[in-house]
VOKE-809023 format. One record per atom (N, C-alpha, C, O, CB): residue in three letters; x, y, z. Coordinates in pm, 1 decimal, m for minus. Glycine has a CB too. Layout:
N
+------+----------+----------+----------+
| rest |     east |    north |       up |
+------+----------+----------+----------+
|  ALA |        X |        Y |        Z |
...
+------+----------+----------+----------+
END
This chain:
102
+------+----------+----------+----------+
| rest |     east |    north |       up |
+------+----------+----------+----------+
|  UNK |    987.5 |    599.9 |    327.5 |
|  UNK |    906.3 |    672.1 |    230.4 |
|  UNK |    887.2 |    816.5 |    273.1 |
|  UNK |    874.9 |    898.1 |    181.8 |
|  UNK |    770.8 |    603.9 |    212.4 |
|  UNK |    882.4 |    863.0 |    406.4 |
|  UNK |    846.0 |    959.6 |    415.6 |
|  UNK |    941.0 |   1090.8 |    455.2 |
|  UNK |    909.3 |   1203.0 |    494.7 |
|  UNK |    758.6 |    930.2 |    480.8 |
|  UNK |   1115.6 |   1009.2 |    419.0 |
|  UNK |   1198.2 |   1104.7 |    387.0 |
|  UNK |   1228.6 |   1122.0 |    237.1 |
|  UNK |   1298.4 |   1213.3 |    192.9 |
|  UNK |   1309.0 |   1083.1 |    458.4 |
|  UNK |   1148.8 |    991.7 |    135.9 |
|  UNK |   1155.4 |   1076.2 |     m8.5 |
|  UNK |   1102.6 |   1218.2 |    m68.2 |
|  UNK |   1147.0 |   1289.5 |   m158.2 |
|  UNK |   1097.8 |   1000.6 |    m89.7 |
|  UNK |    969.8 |   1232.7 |     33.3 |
|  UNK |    897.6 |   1326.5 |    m17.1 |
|  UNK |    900.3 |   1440.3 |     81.9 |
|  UNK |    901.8 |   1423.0 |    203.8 |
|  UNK |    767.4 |   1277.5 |    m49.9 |
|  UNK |    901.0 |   1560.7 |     20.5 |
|  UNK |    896.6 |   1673.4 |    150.9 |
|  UNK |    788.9 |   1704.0 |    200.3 |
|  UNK |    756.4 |   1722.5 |    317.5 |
|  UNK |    943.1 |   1801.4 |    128.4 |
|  UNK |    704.6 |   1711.7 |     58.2 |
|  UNK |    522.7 |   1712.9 |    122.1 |
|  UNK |    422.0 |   1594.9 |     82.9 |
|  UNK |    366.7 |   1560.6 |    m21.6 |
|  UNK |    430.3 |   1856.4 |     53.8 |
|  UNK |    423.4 |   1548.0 |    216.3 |
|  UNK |    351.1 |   1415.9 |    211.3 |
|  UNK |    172.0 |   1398.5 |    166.0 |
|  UNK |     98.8 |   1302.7 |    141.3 |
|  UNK |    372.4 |   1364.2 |    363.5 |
|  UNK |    153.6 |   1559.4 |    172.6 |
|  UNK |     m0.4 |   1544.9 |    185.0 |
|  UNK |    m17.4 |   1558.6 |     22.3 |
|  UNK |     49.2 |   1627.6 |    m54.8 |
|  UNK |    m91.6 |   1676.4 |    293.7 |
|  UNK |   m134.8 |   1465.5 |     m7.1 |
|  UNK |   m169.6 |   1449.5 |   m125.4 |
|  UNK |    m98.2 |   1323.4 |   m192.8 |
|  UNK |   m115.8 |   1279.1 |   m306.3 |
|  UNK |   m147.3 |   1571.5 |   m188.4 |
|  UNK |     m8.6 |   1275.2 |    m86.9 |
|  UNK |     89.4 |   1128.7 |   m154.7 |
|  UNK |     13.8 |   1012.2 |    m96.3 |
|  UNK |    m39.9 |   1006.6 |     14.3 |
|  UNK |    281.9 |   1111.9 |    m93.6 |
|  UNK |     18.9 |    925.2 |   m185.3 |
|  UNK |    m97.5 |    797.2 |   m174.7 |
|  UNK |     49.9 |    670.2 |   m161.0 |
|  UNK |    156.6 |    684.3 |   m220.7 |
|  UNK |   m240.9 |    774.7 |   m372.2 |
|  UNK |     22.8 |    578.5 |    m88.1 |
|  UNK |     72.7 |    484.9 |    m68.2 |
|  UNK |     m8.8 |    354.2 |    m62.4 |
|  UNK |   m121.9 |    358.3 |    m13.8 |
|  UNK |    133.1 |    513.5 |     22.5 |
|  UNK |     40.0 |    242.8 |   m107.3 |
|  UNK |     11.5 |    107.2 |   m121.4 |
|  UNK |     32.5 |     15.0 |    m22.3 |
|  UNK |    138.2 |    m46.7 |    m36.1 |
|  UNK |     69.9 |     65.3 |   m215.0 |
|  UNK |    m46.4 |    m20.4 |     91.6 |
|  UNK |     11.4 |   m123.5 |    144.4 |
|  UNK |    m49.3 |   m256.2 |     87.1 |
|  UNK |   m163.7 |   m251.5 |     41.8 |
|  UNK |      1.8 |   m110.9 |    286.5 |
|  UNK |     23.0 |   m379.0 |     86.4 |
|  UNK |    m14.8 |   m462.1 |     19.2 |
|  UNK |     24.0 |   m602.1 |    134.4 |
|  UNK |    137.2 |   m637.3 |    167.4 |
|  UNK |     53.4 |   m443.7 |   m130.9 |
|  UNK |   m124.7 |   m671.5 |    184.9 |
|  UNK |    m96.8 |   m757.0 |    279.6 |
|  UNK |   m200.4 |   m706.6 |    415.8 |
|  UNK |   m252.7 |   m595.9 |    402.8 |
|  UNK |     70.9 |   m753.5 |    303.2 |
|  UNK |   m224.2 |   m769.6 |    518.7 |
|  UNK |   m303.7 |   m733.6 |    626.0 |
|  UNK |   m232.7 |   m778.2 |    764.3 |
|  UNK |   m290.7 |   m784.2 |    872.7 |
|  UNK |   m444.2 |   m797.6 |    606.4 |
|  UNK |    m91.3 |   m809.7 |    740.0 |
|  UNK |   m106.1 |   m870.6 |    880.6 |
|  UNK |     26.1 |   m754.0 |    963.0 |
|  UNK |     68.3 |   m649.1 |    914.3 |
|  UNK |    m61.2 |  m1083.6 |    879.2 |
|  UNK |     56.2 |   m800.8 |   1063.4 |
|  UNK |    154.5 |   m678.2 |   1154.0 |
|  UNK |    226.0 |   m625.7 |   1099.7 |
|  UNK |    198.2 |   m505.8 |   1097.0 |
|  UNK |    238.1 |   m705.6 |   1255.8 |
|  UNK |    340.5 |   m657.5 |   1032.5 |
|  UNK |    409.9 |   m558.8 |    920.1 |
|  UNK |    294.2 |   m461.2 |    853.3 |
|  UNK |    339.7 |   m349.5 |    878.4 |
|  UNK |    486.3 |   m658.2 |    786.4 |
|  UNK |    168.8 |   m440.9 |    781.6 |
|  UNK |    128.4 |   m400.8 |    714.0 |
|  UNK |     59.5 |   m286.0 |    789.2 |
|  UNK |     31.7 |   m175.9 |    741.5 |
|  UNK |     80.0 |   m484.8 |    645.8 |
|  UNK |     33.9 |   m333.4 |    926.8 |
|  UNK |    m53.1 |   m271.2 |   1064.2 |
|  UNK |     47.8 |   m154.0 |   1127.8 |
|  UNK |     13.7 |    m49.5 |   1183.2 |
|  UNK |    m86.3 |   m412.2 |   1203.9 |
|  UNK |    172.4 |   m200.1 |   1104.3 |
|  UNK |    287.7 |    m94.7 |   1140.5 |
|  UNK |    314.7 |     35.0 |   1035.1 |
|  UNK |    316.1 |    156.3 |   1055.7 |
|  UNK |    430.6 |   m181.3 |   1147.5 |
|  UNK |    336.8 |    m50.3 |    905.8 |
|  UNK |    365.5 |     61.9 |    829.7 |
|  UNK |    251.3 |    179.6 |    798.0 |
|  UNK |    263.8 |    301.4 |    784.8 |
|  UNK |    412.0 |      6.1 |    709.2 |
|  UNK |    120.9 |     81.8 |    790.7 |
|  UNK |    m30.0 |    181.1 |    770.7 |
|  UNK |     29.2 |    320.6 |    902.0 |
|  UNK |     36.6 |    439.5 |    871.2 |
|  UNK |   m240.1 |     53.6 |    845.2 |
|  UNK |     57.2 |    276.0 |   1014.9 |
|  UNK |     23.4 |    319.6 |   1150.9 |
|  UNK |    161.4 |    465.6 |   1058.0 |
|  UNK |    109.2 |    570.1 |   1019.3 |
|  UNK |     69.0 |    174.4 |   1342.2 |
|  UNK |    270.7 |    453.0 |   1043.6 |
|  UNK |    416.3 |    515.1 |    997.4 |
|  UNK |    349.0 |    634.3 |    863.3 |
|  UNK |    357.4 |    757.0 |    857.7 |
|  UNK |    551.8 |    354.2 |    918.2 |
|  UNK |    296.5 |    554.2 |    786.7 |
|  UNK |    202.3 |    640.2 |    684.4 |
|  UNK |    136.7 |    735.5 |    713.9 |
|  UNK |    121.7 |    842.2 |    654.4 |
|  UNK |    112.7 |    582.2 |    629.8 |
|  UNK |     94.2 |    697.8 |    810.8 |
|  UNK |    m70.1 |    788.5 |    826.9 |
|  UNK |    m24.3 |    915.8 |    931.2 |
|  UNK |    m89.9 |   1018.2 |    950.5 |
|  UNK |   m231.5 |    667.1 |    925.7 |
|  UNK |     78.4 |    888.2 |    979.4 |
|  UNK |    119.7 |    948.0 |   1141.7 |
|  UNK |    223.1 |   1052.3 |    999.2 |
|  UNK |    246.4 |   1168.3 |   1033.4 |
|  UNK |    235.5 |    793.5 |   1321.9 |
|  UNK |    262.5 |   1021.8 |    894.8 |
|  UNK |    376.2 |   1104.0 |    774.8 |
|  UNK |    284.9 |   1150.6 |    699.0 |
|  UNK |    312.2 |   1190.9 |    585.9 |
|  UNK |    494.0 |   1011.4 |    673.0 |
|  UNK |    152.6 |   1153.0 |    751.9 |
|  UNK |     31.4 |   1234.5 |    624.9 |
|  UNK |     m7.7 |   1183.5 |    474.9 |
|  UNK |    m71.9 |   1248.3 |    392.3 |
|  UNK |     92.7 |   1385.3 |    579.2 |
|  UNK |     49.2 |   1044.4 |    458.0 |
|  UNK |     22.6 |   1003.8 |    343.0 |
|  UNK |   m121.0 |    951.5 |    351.5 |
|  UNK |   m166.0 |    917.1 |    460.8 |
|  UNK |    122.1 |    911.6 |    298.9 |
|  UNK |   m211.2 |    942.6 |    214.1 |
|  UNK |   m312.1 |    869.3 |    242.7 |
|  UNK |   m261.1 |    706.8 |    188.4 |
|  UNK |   m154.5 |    684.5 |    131.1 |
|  UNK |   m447.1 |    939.0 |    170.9 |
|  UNK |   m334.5 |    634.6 |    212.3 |
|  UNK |   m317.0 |    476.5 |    233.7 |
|  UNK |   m422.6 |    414.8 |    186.0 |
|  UNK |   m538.1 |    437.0 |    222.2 |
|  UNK |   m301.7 |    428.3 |    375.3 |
|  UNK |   m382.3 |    321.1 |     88.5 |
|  UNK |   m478.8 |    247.0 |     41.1 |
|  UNK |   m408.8 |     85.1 |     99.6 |
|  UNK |   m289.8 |     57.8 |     84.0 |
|  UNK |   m501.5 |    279.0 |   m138.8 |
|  UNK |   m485.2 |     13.0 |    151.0 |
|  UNK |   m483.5 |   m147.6 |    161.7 |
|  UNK |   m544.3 |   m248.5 |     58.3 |
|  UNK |   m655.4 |   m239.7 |      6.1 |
|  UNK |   m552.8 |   m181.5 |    281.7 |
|  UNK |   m446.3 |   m350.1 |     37.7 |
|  UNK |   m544.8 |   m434.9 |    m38.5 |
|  UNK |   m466.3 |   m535.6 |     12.5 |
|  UNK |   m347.0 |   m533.0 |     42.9 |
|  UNK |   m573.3 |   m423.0 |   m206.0 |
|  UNK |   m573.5 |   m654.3 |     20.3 |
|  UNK |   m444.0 |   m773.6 |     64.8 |
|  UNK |   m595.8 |   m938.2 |     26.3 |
|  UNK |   m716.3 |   m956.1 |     43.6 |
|  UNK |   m357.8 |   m742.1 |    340.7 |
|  UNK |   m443.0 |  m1034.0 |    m46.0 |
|  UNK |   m573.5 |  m1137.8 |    m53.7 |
|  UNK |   m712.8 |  m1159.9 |      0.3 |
|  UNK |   m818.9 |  m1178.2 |    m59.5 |
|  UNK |   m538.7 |  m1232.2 |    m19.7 |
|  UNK |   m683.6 |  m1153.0 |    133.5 |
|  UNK |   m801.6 |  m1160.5 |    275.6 |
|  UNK |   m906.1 |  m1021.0 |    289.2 |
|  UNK |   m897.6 |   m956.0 |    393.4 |
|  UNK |   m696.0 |  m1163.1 |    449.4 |
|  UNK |   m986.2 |   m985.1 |    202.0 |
|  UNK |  m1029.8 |   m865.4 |    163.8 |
|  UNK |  m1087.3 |   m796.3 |    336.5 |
|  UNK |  m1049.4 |   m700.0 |    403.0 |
|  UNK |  m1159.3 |   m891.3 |     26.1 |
|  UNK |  m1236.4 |   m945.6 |    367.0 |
|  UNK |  m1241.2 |   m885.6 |    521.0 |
|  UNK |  m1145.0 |   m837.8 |    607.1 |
|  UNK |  m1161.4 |   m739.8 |    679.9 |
|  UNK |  m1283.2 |   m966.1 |    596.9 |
|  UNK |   m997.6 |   m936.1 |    597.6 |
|  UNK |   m895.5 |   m880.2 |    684.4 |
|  UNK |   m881.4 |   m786.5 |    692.2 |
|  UNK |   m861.7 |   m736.5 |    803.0 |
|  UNK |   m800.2 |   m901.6 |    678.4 |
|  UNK |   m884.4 |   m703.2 |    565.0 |
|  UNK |   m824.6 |   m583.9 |    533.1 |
|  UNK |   m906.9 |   m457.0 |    611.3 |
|  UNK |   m878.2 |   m363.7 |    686.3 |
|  UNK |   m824.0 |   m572.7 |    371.2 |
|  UNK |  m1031.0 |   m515.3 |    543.6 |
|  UNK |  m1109.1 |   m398.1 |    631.6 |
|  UNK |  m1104.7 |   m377.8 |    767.8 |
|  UNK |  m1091.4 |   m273.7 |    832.2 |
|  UNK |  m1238.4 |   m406.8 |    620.2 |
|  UNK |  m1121.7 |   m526.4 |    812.2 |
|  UNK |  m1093.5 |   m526.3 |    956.5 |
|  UNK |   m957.7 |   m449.9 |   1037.5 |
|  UNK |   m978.1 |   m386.6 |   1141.1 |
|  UNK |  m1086.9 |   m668.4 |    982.3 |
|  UNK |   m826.6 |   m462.3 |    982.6 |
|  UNK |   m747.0 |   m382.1 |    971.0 |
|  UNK |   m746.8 |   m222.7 |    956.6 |
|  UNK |   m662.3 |   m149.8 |   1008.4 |
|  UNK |   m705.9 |   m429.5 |    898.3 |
|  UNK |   m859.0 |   m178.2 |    875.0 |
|  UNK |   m851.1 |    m40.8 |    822.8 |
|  UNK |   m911.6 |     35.9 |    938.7 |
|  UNK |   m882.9 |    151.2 |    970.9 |
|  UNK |   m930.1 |    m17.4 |    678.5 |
|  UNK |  m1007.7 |    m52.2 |   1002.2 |
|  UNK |  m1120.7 |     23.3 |   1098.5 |
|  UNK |  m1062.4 |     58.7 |   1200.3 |
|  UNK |  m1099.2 |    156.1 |   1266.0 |
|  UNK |  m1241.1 |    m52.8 |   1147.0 |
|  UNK |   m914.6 |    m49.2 |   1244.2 |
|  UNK |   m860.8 |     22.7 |   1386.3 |
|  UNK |   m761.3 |    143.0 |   1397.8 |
|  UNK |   m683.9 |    171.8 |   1489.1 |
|  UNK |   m789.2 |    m80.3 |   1464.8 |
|  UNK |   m784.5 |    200.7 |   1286.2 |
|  UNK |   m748.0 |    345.6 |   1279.9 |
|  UNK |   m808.3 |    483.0 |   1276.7 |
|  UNK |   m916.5 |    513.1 |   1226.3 |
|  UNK |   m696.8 |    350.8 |   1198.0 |
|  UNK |   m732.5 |    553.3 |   1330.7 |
|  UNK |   m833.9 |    642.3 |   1345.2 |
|  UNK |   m861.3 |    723.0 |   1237.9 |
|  UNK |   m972.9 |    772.5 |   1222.3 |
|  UNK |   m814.3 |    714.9 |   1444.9 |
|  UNK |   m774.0 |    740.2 |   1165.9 |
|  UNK |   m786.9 |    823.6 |   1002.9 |
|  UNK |   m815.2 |    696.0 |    871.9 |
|  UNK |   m751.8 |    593.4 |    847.3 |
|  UNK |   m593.9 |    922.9 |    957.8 |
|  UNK |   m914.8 |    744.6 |    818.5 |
|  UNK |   m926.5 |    620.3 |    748.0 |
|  UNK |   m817.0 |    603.5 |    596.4 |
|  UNK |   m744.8 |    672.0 |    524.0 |
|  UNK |  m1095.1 |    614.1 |    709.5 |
|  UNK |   m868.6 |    456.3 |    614.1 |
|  UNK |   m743.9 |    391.6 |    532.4 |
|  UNK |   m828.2 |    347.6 |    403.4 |
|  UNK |   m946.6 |    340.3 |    436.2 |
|  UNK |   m655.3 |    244.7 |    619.4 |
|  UNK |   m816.3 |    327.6 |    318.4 |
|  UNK |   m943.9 |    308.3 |    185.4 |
|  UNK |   m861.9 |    151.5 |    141.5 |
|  UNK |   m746.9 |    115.2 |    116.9 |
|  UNK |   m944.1 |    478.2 |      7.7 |
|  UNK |   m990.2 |     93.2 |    149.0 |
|  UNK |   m936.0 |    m98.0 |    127.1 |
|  UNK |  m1006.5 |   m100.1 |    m14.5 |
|  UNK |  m1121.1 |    m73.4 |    m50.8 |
|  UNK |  m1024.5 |   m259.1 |    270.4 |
|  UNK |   m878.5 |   m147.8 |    m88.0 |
|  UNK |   m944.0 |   m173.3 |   m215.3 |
|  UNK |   m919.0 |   m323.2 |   m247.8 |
|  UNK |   m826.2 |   m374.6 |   m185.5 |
|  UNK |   m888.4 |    m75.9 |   m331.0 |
|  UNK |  m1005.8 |   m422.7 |   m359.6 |
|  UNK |   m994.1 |   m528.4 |   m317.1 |
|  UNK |   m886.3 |   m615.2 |   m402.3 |
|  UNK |   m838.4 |   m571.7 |   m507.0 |
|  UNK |  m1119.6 |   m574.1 |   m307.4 |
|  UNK |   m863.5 |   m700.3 |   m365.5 |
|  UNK |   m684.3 |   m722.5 |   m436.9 |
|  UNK |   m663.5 |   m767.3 |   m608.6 |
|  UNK |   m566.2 |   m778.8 |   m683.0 |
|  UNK |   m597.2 |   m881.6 |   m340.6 |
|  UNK |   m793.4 |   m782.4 |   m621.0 |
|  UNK |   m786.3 |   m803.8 |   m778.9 |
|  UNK |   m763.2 |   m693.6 |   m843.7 |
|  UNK |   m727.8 |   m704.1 |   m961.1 |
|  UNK |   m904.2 |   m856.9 |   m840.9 |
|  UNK |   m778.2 |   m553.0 |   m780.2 |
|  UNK |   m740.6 |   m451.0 |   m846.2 |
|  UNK |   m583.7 |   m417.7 |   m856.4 |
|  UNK |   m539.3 |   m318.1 |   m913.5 |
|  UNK |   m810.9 |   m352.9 |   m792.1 |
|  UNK |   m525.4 |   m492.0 |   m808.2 |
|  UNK |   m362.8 |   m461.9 |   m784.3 |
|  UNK |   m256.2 |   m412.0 |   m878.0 |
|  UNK |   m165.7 |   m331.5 |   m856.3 |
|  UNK |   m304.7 |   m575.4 |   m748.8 |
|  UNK |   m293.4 |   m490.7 |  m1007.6 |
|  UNK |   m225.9 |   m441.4 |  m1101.0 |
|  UNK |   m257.0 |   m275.4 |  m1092.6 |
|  UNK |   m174.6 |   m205.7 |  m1033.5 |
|  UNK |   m263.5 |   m516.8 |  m1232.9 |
|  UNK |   m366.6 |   m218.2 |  m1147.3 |
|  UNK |   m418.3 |   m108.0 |  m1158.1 |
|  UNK |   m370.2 |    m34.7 |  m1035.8 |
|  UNK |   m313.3 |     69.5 |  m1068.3 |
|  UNK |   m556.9 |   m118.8 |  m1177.6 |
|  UNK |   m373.9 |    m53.6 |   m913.3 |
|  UNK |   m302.4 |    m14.8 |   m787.9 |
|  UNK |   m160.4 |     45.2 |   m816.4 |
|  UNK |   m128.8 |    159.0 |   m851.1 |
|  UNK |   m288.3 |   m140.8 |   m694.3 |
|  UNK |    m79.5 |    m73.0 |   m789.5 |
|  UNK |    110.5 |    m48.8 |   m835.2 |
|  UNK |    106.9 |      4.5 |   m967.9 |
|  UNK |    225.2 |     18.1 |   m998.9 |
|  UNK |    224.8 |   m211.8 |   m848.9 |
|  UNK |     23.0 |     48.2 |  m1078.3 |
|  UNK |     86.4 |    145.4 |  m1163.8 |
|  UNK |     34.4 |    295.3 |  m1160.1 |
|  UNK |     73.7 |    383.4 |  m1236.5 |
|  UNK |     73.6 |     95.0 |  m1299.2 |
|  UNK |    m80.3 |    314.2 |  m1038.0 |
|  UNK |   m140.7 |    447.9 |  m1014.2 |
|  UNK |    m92.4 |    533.8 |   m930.5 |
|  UNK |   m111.2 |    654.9 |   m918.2 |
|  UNK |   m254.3 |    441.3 |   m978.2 |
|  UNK |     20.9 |    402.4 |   m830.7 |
|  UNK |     91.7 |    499.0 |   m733.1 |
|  UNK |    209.9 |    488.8 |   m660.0 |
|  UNK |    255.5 |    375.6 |   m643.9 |
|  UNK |     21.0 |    522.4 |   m646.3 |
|  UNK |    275.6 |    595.6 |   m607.0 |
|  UNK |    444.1 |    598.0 |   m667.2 |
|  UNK |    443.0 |    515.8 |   m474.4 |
|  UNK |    471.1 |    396.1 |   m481.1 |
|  UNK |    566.6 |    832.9 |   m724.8 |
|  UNK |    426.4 |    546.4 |   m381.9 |
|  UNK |    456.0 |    430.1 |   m289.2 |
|  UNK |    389.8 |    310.1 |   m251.0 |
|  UNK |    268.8 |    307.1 |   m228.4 |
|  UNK |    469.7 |    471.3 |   m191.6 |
|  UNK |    502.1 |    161.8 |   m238.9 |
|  UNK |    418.2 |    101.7 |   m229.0 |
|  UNK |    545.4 |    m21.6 |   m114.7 |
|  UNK |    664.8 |    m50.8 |   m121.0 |
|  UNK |    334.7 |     70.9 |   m390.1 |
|  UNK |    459.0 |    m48.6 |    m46.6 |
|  UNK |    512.9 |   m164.0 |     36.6 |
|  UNK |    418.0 |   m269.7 |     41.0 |
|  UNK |    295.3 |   m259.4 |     41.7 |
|  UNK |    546.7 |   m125.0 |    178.5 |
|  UNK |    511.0 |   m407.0 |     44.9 |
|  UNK |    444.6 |   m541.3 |     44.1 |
|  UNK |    546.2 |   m573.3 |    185.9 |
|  UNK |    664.0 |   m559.0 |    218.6 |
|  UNK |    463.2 |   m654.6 |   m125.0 |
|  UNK |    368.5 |   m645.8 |    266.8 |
|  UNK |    376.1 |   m693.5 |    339.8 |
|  UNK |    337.0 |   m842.8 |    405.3 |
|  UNK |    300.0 |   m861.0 |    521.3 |
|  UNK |    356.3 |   m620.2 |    363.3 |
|  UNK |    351.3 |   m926.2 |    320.8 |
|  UNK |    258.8 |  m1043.7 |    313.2 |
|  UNK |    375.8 |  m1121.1 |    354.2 |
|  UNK |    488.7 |  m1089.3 |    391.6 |
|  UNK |    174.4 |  m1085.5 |    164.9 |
|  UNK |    299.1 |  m1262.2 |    331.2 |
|  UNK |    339.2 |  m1380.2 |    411.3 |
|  UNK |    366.0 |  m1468.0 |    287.2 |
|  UNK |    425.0 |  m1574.7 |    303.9 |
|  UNK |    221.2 |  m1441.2 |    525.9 |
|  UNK |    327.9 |  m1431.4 |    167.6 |
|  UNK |    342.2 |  m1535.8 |     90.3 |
|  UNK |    494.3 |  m1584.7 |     53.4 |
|  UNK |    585.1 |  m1503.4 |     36.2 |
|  UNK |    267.7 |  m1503.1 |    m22.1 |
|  UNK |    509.2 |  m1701.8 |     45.0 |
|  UNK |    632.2 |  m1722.3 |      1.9 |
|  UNK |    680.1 |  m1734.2 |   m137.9 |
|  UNK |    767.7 |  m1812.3 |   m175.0 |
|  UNK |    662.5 |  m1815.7 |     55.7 |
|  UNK |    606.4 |  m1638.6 |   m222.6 |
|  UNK |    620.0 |  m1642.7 |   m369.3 |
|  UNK |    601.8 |  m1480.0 |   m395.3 |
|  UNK |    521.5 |  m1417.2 |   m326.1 |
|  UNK |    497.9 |  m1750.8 |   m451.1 |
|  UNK |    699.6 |  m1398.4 |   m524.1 |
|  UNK |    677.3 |  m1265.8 |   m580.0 |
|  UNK |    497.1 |  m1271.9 |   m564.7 |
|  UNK |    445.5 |  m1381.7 |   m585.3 |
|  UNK |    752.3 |  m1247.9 |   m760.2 |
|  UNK |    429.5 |  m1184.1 |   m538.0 |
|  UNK |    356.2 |  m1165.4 |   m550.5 |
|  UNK |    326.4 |  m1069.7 |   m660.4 |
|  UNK |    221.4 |  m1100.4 |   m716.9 |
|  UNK |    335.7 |  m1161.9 |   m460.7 |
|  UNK |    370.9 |   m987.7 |   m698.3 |
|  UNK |    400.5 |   m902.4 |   m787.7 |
|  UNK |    506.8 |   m905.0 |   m956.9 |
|  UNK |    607.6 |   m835.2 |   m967.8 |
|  UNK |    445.4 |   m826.4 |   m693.8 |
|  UNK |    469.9 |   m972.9 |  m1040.6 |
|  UNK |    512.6 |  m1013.6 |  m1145.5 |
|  UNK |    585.6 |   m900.2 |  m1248.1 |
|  UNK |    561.0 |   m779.7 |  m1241.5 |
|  UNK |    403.7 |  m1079.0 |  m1195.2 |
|  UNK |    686.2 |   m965.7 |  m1350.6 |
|  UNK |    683.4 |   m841.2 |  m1468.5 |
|  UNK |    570.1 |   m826.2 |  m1515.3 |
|  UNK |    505.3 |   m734.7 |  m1464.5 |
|  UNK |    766.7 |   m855.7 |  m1592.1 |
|  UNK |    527.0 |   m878.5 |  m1587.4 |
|  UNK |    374.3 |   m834.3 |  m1724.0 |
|  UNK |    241.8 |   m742.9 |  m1597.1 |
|  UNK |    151.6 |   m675.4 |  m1646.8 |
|  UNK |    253.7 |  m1076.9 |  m1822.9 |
|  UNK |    252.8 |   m756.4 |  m1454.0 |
|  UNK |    201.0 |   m683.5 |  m1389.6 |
|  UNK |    247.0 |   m483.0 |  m1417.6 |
|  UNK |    183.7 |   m379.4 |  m1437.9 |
|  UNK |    233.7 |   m759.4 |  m1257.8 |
|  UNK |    318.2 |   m503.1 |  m1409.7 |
|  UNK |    391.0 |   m330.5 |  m1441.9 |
|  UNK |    412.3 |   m278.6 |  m1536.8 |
|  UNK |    477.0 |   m335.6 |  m1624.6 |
|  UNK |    506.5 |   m296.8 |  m1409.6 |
|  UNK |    362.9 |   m145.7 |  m1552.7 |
|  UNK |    353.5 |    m61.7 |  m1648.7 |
|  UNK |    475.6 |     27.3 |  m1645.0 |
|  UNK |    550.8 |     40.2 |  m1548.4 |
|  UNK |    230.6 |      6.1 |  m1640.5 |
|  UNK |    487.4 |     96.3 |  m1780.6 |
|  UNK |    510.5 |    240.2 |  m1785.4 |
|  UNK |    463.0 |    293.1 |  m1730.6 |
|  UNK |    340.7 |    282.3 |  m1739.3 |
|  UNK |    501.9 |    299.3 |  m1864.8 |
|  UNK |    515.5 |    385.2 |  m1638.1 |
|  UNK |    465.4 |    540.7 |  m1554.5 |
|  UNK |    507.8 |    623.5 |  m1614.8 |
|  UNK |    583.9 |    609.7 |  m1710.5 |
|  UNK |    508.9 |    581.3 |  m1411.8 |
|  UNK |    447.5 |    773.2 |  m1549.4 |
|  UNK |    524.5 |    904.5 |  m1598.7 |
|  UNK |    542.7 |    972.8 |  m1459.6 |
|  UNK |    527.4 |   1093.4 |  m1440.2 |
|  UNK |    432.3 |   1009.8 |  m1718.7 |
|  UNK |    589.1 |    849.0 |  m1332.8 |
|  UNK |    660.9 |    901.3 |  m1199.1 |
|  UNK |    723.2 |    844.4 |  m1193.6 |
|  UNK |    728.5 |    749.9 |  m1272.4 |
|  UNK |    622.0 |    915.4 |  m1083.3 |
|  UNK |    818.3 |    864.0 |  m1091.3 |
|  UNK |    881.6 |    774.7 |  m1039.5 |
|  UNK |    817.5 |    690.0 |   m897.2 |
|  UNK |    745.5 |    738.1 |   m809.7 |
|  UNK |   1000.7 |    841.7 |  m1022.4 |
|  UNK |    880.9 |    520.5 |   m910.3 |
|  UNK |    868.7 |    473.1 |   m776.2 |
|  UNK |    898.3 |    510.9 |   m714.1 |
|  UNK |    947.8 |    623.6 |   m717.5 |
|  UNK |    892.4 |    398.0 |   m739.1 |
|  UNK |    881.4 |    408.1 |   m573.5 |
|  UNK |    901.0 |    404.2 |   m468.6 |
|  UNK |    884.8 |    233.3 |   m400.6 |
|  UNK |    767.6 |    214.8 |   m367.8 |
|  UNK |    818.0 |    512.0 |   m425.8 |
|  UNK |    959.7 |    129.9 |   m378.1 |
|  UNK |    869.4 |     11.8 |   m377.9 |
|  UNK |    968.2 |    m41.5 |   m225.8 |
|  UNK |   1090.9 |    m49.9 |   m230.7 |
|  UNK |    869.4 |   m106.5 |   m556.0 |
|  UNK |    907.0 |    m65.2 |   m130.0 |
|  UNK |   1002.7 |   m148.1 |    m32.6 |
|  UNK |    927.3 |   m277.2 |     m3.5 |
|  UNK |    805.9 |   m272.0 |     16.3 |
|  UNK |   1038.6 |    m66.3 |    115.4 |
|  UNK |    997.2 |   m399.7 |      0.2 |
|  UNK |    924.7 |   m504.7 |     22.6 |
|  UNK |   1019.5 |   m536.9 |    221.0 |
|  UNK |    984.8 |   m631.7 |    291.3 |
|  UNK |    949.6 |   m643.1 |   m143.5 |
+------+----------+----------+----------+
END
């Protein structure tokens, strides 16, 4: 993600999930100047996750998700589930372009 964009500041990214994958990429984000939003089923997780950083990470809670993946152009899923978590009738029309790595 952070060779799509030249200027990272002011670019919002999605991590989606709380566990080491999600702890790595937050860590890759934040160190590339993006801000970072978390949301992941396990809402405490999340926070708990957000706090061991030193720049903060804004946990939003996962029912907002839809509204999430159509407000912002990066987004990585990092979960454990063994099912799409992320559906068609979930996604909108934008007027950006993505960015989505699972």
């Amino acid at each position: 993600a952070k060779e799509i964009f030249d200027n990272k500041k002011n670019k919002r990214a999605l991590v989606i999930g709380s566990g080491n994958m999600s702890s790595l990429a937050i860590k890759h984000l934040l160190n590339s100047n993006f801000e970072v939003i978390l949301t992941s089923r396990d809402y405490n997780k999340a926070r708990l996750l957000s706090s061991t950083f030193e720049r903060e990470v804004i946990v939003e809670p996962y029912e907002k998700i839809q509204k999430l993946l159509n407000s912002i152009e990066v987004l990585i899923t990092a979960t454990s589930a063994p099912y799409a978590i992320i559906k068609d009738h979930m996604v909108e029309h934008c007027s950006f372009n993505r960015y989505w790595f699972d």
